[in-house]
N, C-alpha and C positions, 0 to 999 in steps of 0.2 A: 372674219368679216362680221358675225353674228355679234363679238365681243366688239368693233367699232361702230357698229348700227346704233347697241346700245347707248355706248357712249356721247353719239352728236344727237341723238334723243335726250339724254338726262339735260346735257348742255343745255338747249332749247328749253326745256322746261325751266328750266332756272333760271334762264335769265330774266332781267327786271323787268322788259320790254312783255314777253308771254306772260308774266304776274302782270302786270296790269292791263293788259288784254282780258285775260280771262277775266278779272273783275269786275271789268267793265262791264264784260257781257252777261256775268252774272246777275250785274244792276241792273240792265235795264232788260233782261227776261222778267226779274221779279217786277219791276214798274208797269212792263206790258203788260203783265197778269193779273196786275195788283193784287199782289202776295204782300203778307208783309216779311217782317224777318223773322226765319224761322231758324231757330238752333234744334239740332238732334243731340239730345245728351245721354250717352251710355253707363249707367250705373249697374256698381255691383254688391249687395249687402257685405260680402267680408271682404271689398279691397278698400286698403283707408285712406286709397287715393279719391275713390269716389268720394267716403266722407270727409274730405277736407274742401273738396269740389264742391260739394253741396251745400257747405257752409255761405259761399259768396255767390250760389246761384240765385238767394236770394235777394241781395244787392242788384244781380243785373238783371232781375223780372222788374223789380222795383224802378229801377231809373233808366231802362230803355224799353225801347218801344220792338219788343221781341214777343215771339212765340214763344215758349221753350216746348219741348217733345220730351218726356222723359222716357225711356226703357230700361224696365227693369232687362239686366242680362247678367251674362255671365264672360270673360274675356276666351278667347279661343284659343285652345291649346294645343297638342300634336306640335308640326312643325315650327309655329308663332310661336310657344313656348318652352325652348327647349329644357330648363330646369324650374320647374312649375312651383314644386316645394321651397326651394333657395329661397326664388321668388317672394314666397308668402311670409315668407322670415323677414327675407331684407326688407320689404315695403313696411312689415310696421314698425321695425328700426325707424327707418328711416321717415317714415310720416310721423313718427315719437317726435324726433328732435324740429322736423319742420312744424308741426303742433304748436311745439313749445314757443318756436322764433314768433308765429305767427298770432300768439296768445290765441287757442282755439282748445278747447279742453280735449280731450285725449286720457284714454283707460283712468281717467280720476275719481271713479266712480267702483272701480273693478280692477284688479291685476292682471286681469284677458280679458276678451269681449265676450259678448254677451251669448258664445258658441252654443248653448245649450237652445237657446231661443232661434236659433239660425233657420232652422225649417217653418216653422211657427212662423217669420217675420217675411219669409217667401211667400209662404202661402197669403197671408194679411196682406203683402203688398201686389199680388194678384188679386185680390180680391177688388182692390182698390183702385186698380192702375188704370180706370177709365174715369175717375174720381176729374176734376176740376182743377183742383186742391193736391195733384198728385204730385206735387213739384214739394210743396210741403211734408205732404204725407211720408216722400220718400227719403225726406232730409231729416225726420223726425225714427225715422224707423234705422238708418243709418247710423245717425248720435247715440240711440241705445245701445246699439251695438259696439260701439267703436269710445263710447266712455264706461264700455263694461257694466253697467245698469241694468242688474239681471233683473229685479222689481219692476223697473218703468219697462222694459222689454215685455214682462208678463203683464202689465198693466194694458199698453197697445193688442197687443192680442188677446186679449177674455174675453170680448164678445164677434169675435171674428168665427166664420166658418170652413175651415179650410177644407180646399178641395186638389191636393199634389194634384193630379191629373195634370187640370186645367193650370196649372201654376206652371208646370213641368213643358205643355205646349206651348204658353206667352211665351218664355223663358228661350226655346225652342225656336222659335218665329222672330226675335227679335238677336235671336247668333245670326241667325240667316240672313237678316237685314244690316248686321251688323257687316256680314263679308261682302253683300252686294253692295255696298256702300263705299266697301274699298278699305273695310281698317280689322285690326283685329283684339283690340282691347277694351278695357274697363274706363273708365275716367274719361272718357272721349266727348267730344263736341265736334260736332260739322255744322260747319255754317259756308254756305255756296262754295261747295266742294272742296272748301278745308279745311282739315282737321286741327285741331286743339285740346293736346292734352294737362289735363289736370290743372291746380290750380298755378302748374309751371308756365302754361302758354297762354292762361286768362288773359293776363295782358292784353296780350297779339290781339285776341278778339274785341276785346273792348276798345283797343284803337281802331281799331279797322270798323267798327260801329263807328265810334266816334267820327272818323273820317265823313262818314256815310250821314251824317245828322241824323242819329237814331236815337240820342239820350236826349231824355224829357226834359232836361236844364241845364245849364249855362254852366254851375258851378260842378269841379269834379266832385268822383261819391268819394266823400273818405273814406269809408272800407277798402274799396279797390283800389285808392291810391296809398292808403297806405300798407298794400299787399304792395304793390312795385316797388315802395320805399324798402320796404322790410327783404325785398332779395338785390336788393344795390351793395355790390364790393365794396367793402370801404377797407383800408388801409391803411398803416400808422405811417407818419411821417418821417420816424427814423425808428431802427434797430431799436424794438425793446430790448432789456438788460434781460429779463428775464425768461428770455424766448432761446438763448444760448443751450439750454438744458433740457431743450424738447429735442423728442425722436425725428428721425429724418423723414418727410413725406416718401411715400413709394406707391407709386405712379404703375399701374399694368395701361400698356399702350398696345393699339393695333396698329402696324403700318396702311392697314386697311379701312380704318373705322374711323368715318371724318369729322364723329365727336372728341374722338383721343385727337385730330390734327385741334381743332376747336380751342379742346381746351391747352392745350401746350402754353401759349403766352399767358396768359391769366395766372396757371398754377406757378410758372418759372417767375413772374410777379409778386405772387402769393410769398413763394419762399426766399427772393430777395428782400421782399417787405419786414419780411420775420427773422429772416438769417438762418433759414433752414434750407436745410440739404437735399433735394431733388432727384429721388432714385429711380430713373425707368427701370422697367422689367417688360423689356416685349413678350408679345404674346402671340401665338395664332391667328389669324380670324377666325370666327366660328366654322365657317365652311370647309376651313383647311382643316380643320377638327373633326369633321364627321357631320356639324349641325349643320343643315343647308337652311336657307335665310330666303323664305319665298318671297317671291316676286313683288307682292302687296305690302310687304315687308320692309321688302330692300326703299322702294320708292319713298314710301312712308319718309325714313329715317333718312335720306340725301335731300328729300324736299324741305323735311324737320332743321336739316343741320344746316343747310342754304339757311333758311329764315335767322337761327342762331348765331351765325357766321354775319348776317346784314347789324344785325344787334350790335355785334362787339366790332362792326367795323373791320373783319379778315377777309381777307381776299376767297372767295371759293364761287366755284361753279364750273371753272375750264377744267374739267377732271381727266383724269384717266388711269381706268381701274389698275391697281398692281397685281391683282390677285394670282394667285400661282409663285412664277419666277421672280417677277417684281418685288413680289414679300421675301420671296427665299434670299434677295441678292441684297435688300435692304436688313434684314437679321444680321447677315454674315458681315456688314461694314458697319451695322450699329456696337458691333464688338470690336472692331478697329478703331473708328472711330473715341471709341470711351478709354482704350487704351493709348490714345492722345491728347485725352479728353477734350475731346469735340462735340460728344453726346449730343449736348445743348445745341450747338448748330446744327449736327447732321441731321438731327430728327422735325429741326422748324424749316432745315431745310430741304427736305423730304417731302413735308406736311403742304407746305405751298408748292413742292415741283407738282404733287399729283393731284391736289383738288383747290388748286387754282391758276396753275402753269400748265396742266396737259402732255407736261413731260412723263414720256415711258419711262419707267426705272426697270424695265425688265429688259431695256435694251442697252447697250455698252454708252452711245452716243447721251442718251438721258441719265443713267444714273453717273456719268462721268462730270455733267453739267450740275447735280446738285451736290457732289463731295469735293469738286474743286473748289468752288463756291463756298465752301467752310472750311478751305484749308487744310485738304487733306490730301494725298499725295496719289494720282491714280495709280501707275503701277503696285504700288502697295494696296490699294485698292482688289485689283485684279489678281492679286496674293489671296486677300483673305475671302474673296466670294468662291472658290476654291476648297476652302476650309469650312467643313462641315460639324466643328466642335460647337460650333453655338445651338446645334437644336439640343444638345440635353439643356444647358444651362435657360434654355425657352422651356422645354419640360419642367424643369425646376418652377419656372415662372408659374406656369399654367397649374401645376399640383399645389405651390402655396396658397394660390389664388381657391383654388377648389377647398384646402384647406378651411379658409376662412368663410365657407358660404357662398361664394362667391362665383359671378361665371364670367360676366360679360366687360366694356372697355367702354371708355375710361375709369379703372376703376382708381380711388384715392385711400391711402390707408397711413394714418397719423395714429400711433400707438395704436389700442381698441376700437379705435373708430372707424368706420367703413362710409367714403362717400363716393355713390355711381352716380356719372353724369358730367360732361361740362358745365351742367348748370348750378350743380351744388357750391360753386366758386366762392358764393357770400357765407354758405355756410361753413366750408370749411377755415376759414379766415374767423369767423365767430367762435368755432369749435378750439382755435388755438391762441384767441384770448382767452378762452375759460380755462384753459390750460396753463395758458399765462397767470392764472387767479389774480389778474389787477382789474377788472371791471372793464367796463367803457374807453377810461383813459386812453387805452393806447392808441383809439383809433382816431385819432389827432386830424 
């Protein structure tokens, strides 16, 4: 009962009808109050999601008619974080190569950040963080860091005072605001109760300004538009020749995680465009792993993957959780399945039974509904959910994954390169004409 209450709640929130209900009213409370528009933006000296964040928050103080709040903080960890370290490796991977797409400089200054300076630039930026100018202040003290500029990092702090204590308290006081708020990371923006991370969801917000007539002019900013331009799929027209000799995409998918449903058509796009080979490797969910995924959490990442899913045009929002049996019955046929090779169907037909059709897969009647539907035979079906040989080969999954740094789903892995995310779509597509070594051309 507890686990379908949840369920026609997420419903409800997601649908389009309660989105623009709530905005509405969020509009006209700030009209009644005459508020203007107020964005809360959470920054963190060494995540280099906030430094790339900070880069284009200077574009939107400039051409809209916003507040910004800045806090300094720090992201919340315990349960929010299950692999903290992984974490701090992957992000500046991976902020390296968005850097680079995005022309924003990035350790050119230094081959790590500016780690030595790190308390020094806390303190400084307590010192300051009631400053006017803190929106600057904080984008300048970020850059040091994050282009490795151990110089200009000493240069900002020499006549500063520091006082840990009081740094240690701000610091303190703005985690606590951060959970009363309802989120629990770094990179973050709230604006009328929703969140926006990094410079992955800028967008979102500056339409939804936009909508609002909140930009001071008529014409778009080309900064920000051409941050949107710069994460747009693009795709060759036909099979490069020389894309034959690249390695196979390999895909860690959750039956549970409705960024792996997300990204599915995109990636199986990706590697028909390229004439690369598509390797799922299911995975646990993290819960079924041991990590439990709080509540503040969970919401977050279904509201996040709703707004995703309206982007690329996927069906989602009629959900219904598989977690448990659901996951265990959908493992046990994704190994059938592949040994008919239906993969590809069973898993897009999965993705839409549960987080946009509402079908049970943990019951005979629903999961009979999404493997007939791809051609696959039920009594044989009901053979292999039975057959409990697919959890080492899911083991297997889960420990390469660990292998490589790695923890969470969707994840993407083309030779050496590692991309988390549905959203990394444009860059892995980029990643594998550089791979291709022909430039541009291919993307016809």
């Amino acid at each position: 009962m507890k686990r379908k209450i949840r369920v026609i709640y997420l419903r409800l929130i997601l649908s389009s009808g309660y989105q623009t209900f709530k905005r509405a009213m969020a509009e006209i409370r700030r009209r009644l109050t005459f508020r203007r528009h107020v964005i809360h933006v959470f920054l963190q000296i060494d995540d280099p999601y906030s430094y790339l964040l900070s880069h284009y928050l200077q574009f939107v103080k400039e051409n809209y008619k916003v507040e910004l709040r800045i806090y300094l903080s720090q992201a919340l960890r315990s349960d929010f974080m299950p692999e903290p370290e992984m974490l701090t490796e992957y992000a500046a991977r991976d902020s390296k190569m968005l850097a680079e797409e995005l022309g924003i400089p990035f350790l050119d200054k230094g081959d790590t950040p500016a780690v030595e300076h790190r308390r020094a630039l806390l303190d400084f930026l307590g010192e300051e963080h009631t400053d006017r100018e803190f929106q600057e202040t904080m984008h300048a003290a970020l850059s040091v860091y994050w282009r490795g500029d151990i110089e200009g990092a000493a240069r900002l702090v020499t006549h500063s005072k520091p006082d840990q204590s009081e740094t240690n308290i701000l610091i303190s006081k703005n985690q606590l605001l951060l959970r009363k708020l309802g989120h629990y990371s770094s990179a973050m923006m709230l604006y009328a109760g929703e969140w926006y991370w990094g410079v992955d969801r800028l967008i979102y917000l500056c339409d939804r300004l936009d909508t609002l007539r909140a930009r001071r002019g008529s014409e778009p900013v080309p900064e920000l538009q051409s941050l949107a331009q710069a994460m747009q799929l693009n795709l060759p027209a036909a099979v490069p020749e020389c894309s034959k000799n690249l390695p196979a995409m390999d895909m860690y998918h959750s039956f549970r995680s409705p960024y792996s449903y997300i990204a599915l058509k995109r990636l199986f796009d990706i590697s028909d465009a390229f004439g690369m080979k598509l390797e799922i490797k299911p995975i646990l969910p993290m819960v079924m792993r041991g990590a439990p995924v709080p509540g503040k959490k969970l919401l977050y990442i279904v509201k996040d993957a709703n707004r995703e899913a309206r982007r690329l045009k996927i069906p989602f929002g009629n959900l219904c959780d598989p977690i448990g049996v659901g996951v265990d019955r959908c493992m046990a046929t994704f190994y059938y399945a592949k040994s008919q090779g239906k993969e590809r169907e069973f898993v897009l037909s999965v993705g839409s039974g549960v987080w946009a059709e509402g079908i049970d897969v943990a019951t005979d009647e629903g999961l009979r509904v999404v493997t007939e539907r791809c051609g696959l035979f039920w009594p044989d079906v009901v053979e292999a959910i039975a057959d409990d040989s697919w959890r080492e080969t899911v083991r297997e999954n889960r420990d390469s994954l660990t292998e490589l740094g790695l923890w969470g789903v969707p994840n993407i892995i083309i030779g050496s390169a590692a991309f988390w995310g549905q959203d990394r779509d444009w860059l892995i597509a980029r990643q594998i004409e550089d791979m291709c070594d022909v430039g541009d051309g291919i993307l016809v």
